[in-house]
Structures are given as C-alpha cells and as structure tokens.
C-alpha positions as CSV (number, residue, x, y, z in Angstrom):
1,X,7.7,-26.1,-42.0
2,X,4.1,-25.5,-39.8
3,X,3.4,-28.4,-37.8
4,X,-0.4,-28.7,-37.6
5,X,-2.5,-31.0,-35.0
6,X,-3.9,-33.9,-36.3
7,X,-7.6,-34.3,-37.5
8,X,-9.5,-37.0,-35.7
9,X,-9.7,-38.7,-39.4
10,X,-5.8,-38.6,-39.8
11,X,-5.2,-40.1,-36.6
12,X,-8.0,-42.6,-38.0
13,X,-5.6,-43.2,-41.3
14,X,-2.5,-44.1,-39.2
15,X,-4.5,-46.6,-37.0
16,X,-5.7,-48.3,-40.2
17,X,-2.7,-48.1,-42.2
18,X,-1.0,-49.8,-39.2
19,X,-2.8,-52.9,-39.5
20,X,-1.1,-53.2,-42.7
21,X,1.9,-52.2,-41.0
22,X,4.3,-47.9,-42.1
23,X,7.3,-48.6,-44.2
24,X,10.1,-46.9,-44.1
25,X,12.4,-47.6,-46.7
26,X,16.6,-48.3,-46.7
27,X,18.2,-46.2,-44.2
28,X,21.6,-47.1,-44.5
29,X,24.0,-50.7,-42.8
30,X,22.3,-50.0,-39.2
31,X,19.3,-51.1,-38.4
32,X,16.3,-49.5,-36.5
33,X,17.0,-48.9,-32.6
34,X,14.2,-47.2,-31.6
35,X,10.8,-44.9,-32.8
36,X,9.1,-41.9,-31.3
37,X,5.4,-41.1,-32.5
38,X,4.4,-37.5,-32.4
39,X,0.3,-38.0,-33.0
40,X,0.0,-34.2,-32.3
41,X,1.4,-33.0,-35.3
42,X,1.7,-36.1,-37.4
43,X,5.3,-37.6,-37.5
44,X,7.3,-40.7,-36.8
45,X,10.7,-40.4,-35.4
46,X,13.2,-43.3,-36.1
47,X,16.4,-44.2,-34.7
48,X,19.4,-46.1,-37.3
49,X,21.6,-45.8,-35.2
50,X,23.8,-43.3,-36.5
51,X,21.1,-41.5,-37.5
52,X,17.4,-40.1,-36.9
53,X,14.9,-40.0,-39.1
54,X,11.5,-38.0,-39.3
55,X,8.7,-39.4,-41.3
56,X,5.0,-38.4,-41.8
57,X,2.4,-41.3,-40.6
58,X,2.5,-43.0,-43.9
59,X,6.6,-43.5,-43.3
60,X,7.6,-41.0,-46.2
61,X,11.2,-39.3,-45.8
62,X,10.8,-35.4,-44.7
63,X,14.3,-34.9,-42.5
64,X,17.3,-36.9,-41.2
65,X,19.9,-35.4,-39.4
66,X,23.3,-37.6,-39.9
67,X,27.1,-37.2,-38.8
68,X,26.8,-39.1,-35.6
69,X,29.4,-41.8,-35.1
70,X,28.2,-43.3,-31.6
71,X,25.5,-45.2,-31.1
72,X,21.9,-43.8,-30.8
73,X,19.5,-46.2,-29.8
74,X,15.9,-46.4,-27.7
75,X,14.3,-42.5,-28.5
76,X,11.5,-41.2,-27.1
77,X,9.1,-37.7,-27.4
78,X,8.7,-35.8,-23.7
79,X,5.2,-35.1,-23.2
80,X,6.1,-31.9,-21.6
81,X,7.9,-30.3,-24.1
82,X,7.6,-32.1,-27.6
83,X,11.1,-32.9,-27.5
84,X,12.8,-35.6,-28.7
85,X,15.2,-37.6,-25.9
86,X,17.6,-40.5,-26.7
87,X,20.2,-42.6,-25.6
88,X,23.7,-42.1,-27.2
89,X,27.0,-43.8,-26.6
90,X,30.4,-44.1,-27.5
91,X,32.5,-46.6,-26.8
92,X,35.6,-48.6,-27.9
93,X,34.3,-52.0,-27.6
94,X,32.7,-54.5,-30.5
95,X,29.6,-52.7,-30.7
96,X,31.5,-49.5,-31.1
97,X,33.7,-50.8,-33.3
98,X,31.3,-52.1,-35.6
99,X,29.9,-49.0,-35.8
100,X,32.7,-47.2,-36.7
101,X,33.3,-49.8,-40.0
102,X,29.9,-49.4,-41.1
103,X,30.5,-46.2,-41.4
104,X,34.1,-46.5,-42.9
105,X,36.0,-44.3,-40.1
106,X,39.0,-44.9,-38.5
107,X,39.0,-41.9,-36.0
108,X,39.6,-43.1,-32.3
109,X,36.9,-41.3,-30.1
110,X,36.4,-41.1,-26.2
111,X,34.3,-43.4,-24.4
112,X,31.3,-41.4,-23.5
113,X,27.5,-41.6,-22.5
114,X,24.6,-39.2,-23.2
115,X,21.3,-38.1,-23.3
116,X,20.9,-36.3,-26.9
117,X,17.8,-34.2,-27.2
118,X,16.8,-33.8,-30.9
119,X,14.0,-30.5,-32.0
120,X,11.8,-32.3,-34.6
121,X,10.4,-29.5,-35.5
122,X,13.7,-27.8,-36.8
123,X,14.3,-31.1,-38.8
124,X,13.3,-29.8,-42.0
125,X,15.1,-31.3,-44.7
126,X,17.7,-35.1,-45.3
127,X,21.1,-35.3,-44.0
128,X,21.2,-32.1,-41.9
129,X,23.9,-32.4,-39.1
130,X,23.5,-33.4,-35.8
131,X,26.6,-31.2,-34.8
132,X,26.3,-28.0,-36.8
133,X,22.6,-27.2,-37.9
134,X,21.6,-26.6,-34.2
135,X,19.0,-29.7,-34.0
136,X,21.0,-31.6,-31.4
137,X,22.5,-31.1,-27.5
138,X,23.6,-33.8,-25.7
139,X,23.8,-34.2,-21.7
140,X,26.8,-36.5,-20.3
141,X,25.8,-39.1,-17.6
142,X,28.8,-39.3,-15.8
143,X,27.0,-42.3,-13.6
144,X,26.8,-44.8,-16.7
145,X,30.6,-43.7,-17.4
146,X,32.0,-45.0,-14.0
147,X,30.1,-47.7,-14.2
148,X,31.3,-48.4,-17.2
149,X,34.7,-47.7,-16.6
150,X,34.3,-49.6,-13.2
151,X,34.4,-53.3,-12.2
152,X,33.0,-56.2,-11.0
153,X,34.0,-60.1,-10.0
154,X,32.8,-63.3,-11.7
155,X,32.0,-66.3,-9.9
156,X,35.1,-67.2,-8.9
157,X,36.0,-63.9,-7.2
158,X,38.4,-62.8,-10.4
159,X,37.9,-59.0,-11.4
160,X,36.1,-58.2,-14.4
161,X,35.2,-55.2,-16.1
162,X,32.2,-53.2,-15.8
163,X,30.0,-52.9,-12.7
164,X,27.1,-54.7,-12.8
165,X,27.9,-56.0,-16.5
166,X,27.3,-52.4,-17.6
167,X,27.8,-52.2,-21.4
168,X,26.6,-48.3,-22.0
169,X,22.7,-47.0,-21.9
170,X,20.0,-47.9,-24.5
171,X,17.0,-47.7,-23.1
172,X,14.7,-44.3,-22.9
173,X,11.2,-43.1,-21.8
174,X,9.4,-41.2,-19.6
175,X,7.2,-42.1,-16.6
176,X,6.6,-41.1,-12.8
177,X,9.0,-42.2,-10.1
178,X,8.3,-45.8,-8.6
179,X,5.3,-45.5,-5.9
180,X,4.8,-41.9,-7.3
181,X,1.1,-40.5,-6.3
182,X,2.1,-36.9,-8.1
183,X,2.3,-38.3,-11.6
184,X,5.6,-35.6,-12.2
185,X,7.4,-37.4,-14.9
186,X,10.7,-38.3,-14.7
187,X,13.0,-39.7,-17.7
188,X,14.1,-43.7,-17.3
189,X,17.5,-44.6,-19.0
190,X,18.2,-47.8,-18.9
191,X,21.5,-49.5,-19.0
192,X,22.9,-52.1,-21.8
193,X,24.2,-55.4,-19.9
194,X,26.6,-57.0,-21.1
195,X,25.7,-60.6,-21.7
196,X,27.9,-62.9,-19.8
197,X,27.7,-66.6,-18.1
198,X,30.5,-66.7,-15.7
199,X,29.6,-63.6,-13.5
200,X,26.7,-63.7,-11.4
201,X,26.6,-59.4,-11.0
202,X,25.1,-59.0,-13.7
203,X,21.6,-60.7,-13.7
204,X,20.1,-57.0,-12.7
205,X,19.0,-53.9,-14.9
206,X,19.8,-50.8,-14.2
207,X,17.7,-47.8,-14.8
208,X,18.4,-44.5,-13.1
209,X,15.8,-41.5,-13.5
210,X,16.0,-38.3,-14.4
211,X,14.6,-34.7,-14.5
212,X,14.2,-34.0,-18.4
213,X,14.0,-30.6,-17.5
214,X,17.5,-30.8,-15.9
215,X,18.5,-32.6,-18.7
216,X,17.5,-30.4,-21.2
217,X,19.0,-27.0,-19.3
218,X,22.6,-28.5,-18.5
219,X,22.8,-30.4,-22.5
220,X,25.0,-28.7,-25.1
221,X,25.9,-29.0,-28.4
222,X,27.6,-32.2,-29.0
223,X,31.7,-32.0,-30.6
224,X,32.1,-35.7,-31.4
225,X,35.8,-34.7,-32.1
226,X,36.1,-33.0,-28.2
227,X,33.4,-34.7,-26.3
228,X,32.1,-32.1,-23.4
229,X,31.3,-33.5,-20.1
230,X,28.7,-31.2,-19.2
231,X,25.4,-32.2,-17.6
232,X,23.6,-34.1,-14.8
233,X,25.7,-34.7,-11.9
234,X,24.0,-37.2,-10.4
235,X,20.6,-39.2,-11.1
236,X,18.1,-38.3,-9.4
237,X,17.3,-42.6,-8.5
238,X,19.2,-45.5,-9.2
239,X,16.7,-48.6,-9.4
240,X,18.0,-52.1,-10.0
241,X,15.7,-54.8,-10.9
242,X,16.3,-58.8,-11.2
243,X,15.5,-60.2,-14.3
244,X,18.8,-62.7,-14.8
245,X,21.0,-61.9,-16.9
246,X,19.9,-60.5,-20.8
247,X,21.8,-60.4,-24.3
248,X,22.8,-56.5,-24.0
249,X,20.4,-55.6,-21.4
250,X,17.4,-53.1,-21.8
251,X,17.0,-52.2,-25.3
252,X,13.9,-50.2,-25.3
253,X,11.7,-49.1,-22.3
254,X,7.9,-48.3,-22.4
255,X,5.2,-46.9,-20.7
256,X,1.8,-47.9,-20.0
257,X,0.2,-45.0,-18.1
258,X,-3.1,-47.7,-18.1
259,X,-1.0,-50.1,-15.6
260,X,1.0,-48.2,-14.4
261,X,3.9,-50.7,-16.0
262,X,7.3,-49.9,-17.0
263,X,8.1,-52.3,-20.0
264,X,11.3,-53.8,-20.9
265,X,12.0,-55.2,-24.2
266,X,15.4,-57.2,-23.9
267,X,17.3,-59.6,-26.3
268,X,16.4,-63.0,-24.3
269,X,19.8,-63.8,-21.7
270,X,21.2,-66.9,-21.9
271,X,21.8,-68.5,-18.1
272,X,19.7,-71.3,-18.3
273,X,18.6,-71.0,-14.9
274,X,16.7,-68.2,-15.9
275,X,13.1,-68.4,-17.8
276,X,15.0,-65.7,-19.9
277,X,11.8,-63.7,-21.3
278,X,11.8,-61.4,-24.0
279,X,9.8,-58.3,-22.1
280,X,9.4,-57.8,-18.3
281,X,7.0,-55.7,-16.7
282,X,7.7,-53.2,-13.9
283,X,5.4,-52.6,-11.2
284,X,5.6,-48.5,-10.7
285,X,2.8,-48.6,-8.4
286,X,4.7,-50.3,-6.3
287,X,7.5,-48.2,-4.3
288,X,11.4,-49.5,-4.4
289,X,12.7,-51.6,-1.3
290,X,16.2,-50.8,-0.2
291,X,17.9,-54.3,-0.3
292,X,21.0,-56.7,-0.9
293,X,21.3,-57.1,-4.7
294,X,22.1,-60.6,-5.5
295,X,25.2,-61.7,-6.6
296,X,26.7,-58.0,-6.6
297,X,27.5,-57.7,-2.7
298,X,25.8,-54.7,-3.0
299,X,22.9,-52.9,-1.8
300,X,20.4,-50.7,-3.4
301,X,17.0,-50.2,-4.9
302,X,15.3,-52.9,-6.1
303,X,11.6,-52.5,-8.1
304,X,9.5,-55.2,-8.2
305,X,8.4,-57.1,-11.3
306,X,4.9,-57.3,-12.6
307,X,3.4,-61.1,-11.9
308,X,3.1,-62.0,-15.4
309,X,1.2,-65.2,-16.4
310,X,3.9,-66.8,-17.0
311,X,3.8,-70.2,-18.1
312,X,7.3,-70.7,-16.4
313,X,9.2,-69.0,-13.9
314,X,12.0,-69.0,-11.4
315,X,13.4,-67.3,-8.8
316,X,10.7,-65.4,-8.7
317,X,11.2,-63.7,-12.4
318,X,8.0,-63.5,-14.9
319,X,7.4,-61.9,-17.8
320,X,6.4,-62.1,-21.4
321,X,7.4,-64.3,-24.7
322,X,6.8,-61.5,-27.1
323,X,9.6,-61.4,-29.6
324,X,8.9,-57.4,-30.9
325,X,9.6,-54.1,-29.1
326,X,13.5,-54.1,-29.3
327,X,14.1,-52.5,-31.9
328,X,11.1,-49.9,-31.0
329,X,8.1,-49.9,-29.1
330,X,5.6,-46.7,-28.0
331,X,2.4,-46.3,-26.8
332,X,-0.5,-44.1,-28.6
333,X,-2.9,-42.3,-26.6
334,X,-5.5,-44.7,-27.3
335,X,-3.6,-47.4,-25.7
336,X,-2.1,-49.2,-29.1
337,X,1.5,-50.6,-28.7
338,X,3.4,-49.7,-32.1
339,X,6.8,-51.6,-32.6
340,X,9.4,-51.4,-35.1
341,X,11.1,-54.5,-36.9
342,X,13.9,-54.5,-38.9
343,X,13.5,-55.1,-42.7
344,X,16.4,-56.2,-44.8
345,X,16.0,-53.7,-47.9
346,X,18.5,-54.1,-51.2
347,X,21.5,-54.9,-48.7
348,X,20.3,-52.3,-46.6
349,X,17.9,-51.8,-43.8
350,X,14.7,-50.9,-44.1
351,X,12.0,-50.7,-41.4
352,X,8.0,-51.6,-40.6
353,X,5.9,-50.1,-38.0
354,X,3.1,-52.6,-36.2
355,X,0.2,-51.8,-33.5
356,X,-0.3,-54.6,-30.8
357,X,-3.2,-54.6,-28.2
358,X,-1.7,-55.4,-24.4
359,X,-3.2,-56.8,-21.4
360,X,-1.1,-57.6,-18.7
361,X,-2.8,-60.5,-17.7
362,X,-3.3,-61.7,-21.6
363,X,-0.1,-60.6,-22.9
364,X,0.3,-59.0,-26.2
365,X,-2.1,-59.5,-29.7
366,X,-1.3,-57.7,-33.3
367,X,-4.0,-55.7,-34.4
C-alpha cells in the first residue's frame, strides 16, 4: 500500500469532519486506550487494547493487527521515524485477568512490561498478527518490572506490594528532557498507580524517559508464550511528580510543543485531601529538583506542575477538570487537541474522535 502526503484540502476535511467528531465502529469487548494521528500520510492509529487498529481520517477499517493477550494502552507516532510506540503489559492481577476473559483464554503468562513498536505502514490488511507477520518488536523495561515486583509500606508501616503503588506502564509520548534547551526528544512512559487510600507512597507519578532510538535497536519480536527480556537496561531519567494519588495512574500523556507542557490525563484519585483533577500539566521548561519524595522515604526527581487556574487546590497540586483525553489524546500540528471516547456499539465498543482548543491559562474548549 503507497502512503502519500496529505493535500492541504485533506488535512482541511479531517479538521472539519472533526467537529462532527471520526467513528470508528465495534472493535471488539475492550475499549479504546489510546490514538496516534499520522497527518503525513493520512491515518489514525487506535489502541483496543488487545489490539491496534489503523484507519484513514474518516475512521474506515484498512489494517488491525490482533493476537496480543496483554494489555496495550496509551500509543503514540515518533516524529523521528514514523513509528508507532506503545505501552504493553502483562500482568496477573484484575486488570490482567479481565483481559484474559474477554478474550476467553486460560493460558497463564509471565508478568512482563514493554515498549511495543508497531510499522503502520506494513499494516496492510484486518487481523494480521502482532507475533508472526513481522509488524511488531517489543522492548522489556526491566525498571517498571522491579517496581512492580517490589514493595512499599502503608500508613501504618505494614508492607505492601508494589513501589510507589506501581500497577504496570500506560502512558506514552514523546518530548525533550525536563529543562532541555536542545529540543532532542526523548520517549515518556508513564507508570499506572494503583489506586489506594491507606498508603501514603503512592500520591506520585512516575515517568521515566527514554531514547526511542535505543528502544527501537535493542526491541525484538514479541513470543507472548516465552516472553524475551531484551532491551533497555536502564532509563535514561526517572522523574516523579506529586499529584495525590490517581484511579490507575497516568493513562495517556501528551505534548504541547506550544507550552512546553507535558499533559497527564488520569482517572480522578480518590484521597479526599487531594483536589483530585482529571489532567495535570507538567512544566518541561522547568529543570527537575533532586528532593525527598513525600510519603515514600525516598529521594529523587521531582518536576514541577504547571500553575493551573485552578479553582481549588491543595498542597500545592493544580490542574484541570476536563473529563476527556484518557482514553486518547494527541496534538496536530496546528495545535488542535483530538481525544478519543469510548462508544458503546451493539454490546461492543466502538469509538469517536473530538478536536479541543487548549490554553493553559483558559483550560480546554471543543471545537
């Protein structure tokens, strides 16, 4: 299939036809985790979870690539080399679980945490697989595994499971480091937190960075059967930054080259001595400061939040009450924020696509 750049009055089209809102239509029990615009040569990328999608602009089928029995959630196209990058887990707890029933499988699979990298352009017909038609490597993030694996204390001083509340990674995009004058991007994965009111080392997200060049040399073809652990040894930053504690953490990060803001689009937490937003801004223009992270007894880098007009805050946490963007978010190059919501479809789900305007100091309006 030739991919061909976009005229000015196709790009036109998919701004209009957003106002109205692109349908996809049923996809299966799992419902849309994340989207990936490529304006260049005209397609949408979505994430059901067990499976990615590629549409043209008007959200008609062209490819899928199924098989995948893990969770695949926030995706995202590098600007450097057209790929597609997103989060996928495994794991034996509910969410992996769940997973598994929807799908009707019984196998027992190891716990495991990668970067899968997805070439659209080899995605050329439905239902190709993710493990045999050569479309998909995955890199292993042995960090989000041992932290996984790892533990922490509640407020009591009991152990608990998972450091720093970590429930896998979900969120996925691609900016410059924190305080970065070179602009080099890096890839952001952010962890899922799990949501929990008796621990107090869990009220931070987590977002380590990556070279996606890295990435993409040390991935491999994924065995979901015999799970390899190759890839990135280490991150190359670890950033923590204090929101309170969310509903599953970061599920899809954005970026606004504009602002120079990281966006976070989170289930809302549930501490109630948190203003518990639906999106927080980071402040990339602003380098990390080493520091104490509260309630972990640990130290390490923490970003700073954007000073959102909120109309309440506490403990010096702000953000935005702006229920879209979970389930997919992305910014077009003319500075349109498109966001996916789930659409219940004949007992199965189904998807729209949106396009907001955003002003940091306004907020977000639909177009």
């Amino acid at each position: 299939m030739k991919l061909q750049t976009l005229s000015n009055n196709s790009q036109a089209d998919f701004l209009s036809s957003l106002k109205n809102g692109v349908h996809i239509s049923k996809q299966g029990k799992n419902h849309v985790q994340g989207i990936a615009v490529d304006e260049k040569n005209g397609w949408i990328y979505w994430s059901f979870t067990t499976r990615l999608v590629k549409t043209d602009l008007r959200g008609n089928v062209v490819g899928s690539v199924q098989g995948l029995v893990g969770h695949l959630g926030c995706i995202s196209l590098c600007p450097e080399n057209g790929l597609v990058y997103g989060s996928l887990e495994f794991k034996k707890d509910s969410i992996g679980a769940g997973i598994l029933k929807s799908l009707g499988n019984t196998g027992n699979y190891e716990d495991g945490f990668y970067i899968a990298v997805f070439d659209g352009a080899k995605i050329t017909r439905t239902n190709m697989s993710a493990e045999n038609d050569g479309i998909m490597s995955a890199a292993f993030l042995p960090e989000v595994l041992a932290d996984y694996s790892g533990s922490g204390k509640d407020k009591n001083g009991k152990t608990v499971p998972h450091r720093f509340g970590c429930s896998g990674i979900d969120g996925v995009c691609f900016a410059p480091d924190a305080g970065s004058e070179n602009g080099k991007l890096l890839c952001w994965v952010a962890y899922g937190v799990y949501s929990d009111l008796t621990r107090a080392d869990n009220d931070h997200q987590v977002l380590l960075c990556f070279d996606p060049n890295e990435l993409l040399k040390l991935s491999a073809p994924l065995s979901q059967t015999a799970m390899h652990r190759t890839g990135s040894a280490s991150p190359y930053k670890k950033y923590f930054v204090f929101t309170g504690n969310t509903t599953y953490g970061v599920q899809n990060l954005e970026y606004s080259k504009k602002d120079r803001l990281l966006l976070m689009a989170v289930y809302r937490g549930k501490k109630p001595e948190y203003p518990n937003y639906d999106m927080f801004a980071v402040d990339l223009s602003k380098p990390a400061r080493f520091t104490g992270l509260s309630g972990t007894g640990e130290k390490g880098d923490a970003l700073t939040l954007f000073n959102a007009p909120s109309p309440e805050s506490s403990e010096g946490i702000s953000g935005f009450r702006f229920p879209y963007g979970q389930c997919g978010m992305q910014f077009l190059s003319g500075g349109e924020l498109v966001c996916a919501a789930p659409v219940g479809e004949d007992g199965e789900n189904a998807a729209d696509l949106f396009a907001f305007s955003f002003d940091p100091k306004n907020g977000f309006e639909k177009i």
